[in-house]
N, C-alpha and C positions, 0 to 999 in steps of 0.2 A: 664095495668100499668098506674098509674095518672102520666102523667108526670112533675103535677107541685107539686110532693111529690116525696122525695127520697125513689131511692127503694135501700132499704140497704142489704148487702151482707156481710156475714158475713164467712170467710174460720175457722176453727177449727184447731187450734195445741197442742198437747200435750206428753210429752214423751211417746218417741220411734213411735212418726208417720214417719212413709215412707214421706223422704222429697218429693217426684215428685206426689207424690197423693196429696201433699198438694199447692205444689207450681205450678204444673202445670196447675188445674184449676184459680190459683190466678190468676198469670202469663195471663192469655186468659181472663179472668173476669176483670182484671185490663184494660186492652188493648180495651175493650168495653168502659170501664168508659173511655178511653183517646176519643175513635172516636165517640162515640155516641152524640144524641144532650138533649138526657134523663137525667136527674139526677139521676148519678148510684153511688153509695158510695160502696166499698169494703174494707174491715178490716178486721185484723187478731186476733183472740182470742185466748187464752187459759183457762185452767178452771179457774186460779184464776190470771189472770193477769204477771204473771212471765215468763218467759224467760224458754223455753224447749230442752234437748237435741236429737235429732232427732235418728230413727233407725240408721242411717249410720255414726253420729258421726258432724251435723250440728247445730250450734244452731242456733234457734229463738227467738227473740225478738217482741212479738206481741205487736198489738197497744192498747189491755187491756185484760178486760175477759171475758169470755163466758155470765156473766150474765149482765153485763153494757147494760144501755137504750141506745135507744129503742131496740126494739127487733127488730133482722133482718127479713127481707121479705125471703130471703135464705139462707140457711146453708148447708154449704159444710164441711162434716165430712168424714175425710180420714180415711185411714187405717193403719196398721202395727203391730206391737208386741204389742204396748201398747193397745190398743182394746181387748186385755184380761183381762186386768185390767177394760178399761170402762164398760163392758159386764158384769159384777157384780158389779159397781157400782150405786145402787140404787137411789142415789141420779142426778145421770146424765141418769139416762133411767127415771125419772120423768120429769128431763129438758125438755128432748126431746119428751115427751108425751105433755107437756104442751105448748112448740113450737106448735106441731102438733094441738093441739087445739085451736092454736093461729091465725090460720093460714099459720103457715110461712110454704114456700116451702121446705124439708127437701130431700139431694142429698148426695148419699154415692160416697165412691172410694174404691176398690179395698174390705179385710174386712170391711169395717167400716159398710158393711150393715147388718152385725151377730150384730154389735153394737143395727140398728133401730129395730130387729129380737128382739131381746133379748125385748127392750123396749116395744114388741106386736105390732108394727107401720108396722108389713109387713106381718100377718097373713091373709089369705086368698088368697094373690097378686103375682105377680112375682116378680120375684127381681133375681139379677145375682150379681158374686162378683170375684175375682180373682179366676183362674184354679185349683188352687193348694188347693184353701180352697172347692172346691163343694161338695165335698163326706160329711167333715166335717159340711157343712151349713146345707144338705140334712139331717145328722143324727138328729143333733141339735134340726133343727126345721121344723120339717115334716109337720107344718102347713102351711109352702111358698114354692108359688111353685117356684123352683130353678132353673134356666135358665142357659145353656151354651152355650156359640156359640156371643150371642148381646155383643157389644161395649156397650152400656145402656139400660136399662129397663125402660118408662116412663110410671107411674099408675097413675098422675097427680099429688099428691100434693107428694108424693116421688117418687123419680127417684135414680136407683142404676145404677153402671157402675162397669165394669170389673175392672181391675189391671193398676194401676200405670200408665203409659202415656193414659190409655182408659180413664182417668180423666177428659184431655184435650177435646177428645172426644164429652164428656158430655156434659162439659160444653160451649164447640160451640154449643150442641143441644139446651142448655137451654138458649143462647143468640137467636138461631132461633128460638125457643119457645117464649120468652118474647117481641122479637121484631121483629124479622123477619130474612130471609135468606141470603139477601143482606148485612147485618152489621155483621153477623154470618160469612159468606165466604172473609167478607172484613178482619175481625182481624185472621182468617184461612190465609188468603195471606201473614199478619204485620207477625205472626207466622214462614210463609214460611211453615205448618203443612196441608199435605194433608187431604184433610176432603168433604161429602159429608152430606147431608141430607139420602140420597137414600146407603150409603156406608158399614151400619150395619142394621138389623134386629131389627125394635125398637118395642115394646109393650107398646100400650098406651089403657089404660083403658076409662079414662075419665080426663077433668083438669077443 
């Protein structure tokens, strides 16, 4: 990471996401951006800028939309009901292919990784996703290989994570990924959110 470029971060919201897939990486992401001495920038989108009602009945107010410059260095795409809807959305599985060409670092939660699935972004790889979806992930798309058991999955340039609080999980991994262990266990503490490096089963390809 250059640290004299912001590395922008960008969390995903959209009807009917599972608010804690969303807010919990925020939540730990943002908490880096307070202690860290990097320029980290974290923002919330949605696809077209408007305000969404959440599975549980929460709204959000993101700070724009998915597609507003520049384009994030990370994208954190949760899960929930509405991921049935983005999973045939065509025009948002080209987003996220063209992210992915982009460079940017692309991190699921819970389903949202049947979303990257769908998009082609996880044929060949592992990938994991909430318990309740694997039989489903497994029929779907028999070309990734589907993992049970990890907290997250990291292939490098995507990384999937389990269900709803494995979120947070994650994304302390990809703060000890981008920066190290020390600033990762530090905002684990600000949390009060037990958490190891060594605590889940990770899969990492290459980054």
């Amino acid at each position: 990471m250059n640290d004299a470029i912001p590395y922008r971060i960008t969390v995903l919201l959209f009807e009917a996401v599972e608010e804690l897939d969303a807010v919990g990486p925020w939540e730990t992401l943002r908490f880096w951006q307070e202690l860290t001495e990097r320029d980290v920038v974290v923002r919330t989108a949605s696809i077209d800028g408007r305000s969404v009602r959440c599975g549980l009945g929460l709204t959000f107010t993101p700070d724009g939309a998915i597609d507003d410059e520049p384009r994030p260095d990370l994208l954190i795409h949760p899960g929930g009901a509405g991921v049935e809807i983005l999973r045939e959305d065509q025009t948002h599985l080209s987003r996220l292919r063209s992210f992915a060409a982009d460079g940017t670092l692309l991190a699921s939660v819970c389903n949202g990784s049947l979303v990257f699935a769908a998009a082609g972004l996880l044929a060949g790889l592992p990938a994991t996703s909430h318990w309740s979806e694997i039989d489903g992930f497994v029929s779907r798309h028999p070309d990734v290989d589907v993992r049970t058991g990890p907290r997250w999955v990291d292939t490098g340039q995507i990384v999937t994570s389990a269900g709803v609080a494995a979120g947070i999980d994650m994304a302390l991994h990809l703060i000890d990924r981008l920066e190290g262990v020390d600033i990762a266990q530090k905002v684990s503490h600000v949390l009060e959110y037990p958490w190891s490096p060594e605590a889940s089963t990770t899969v990492v390809t290459e980054k």
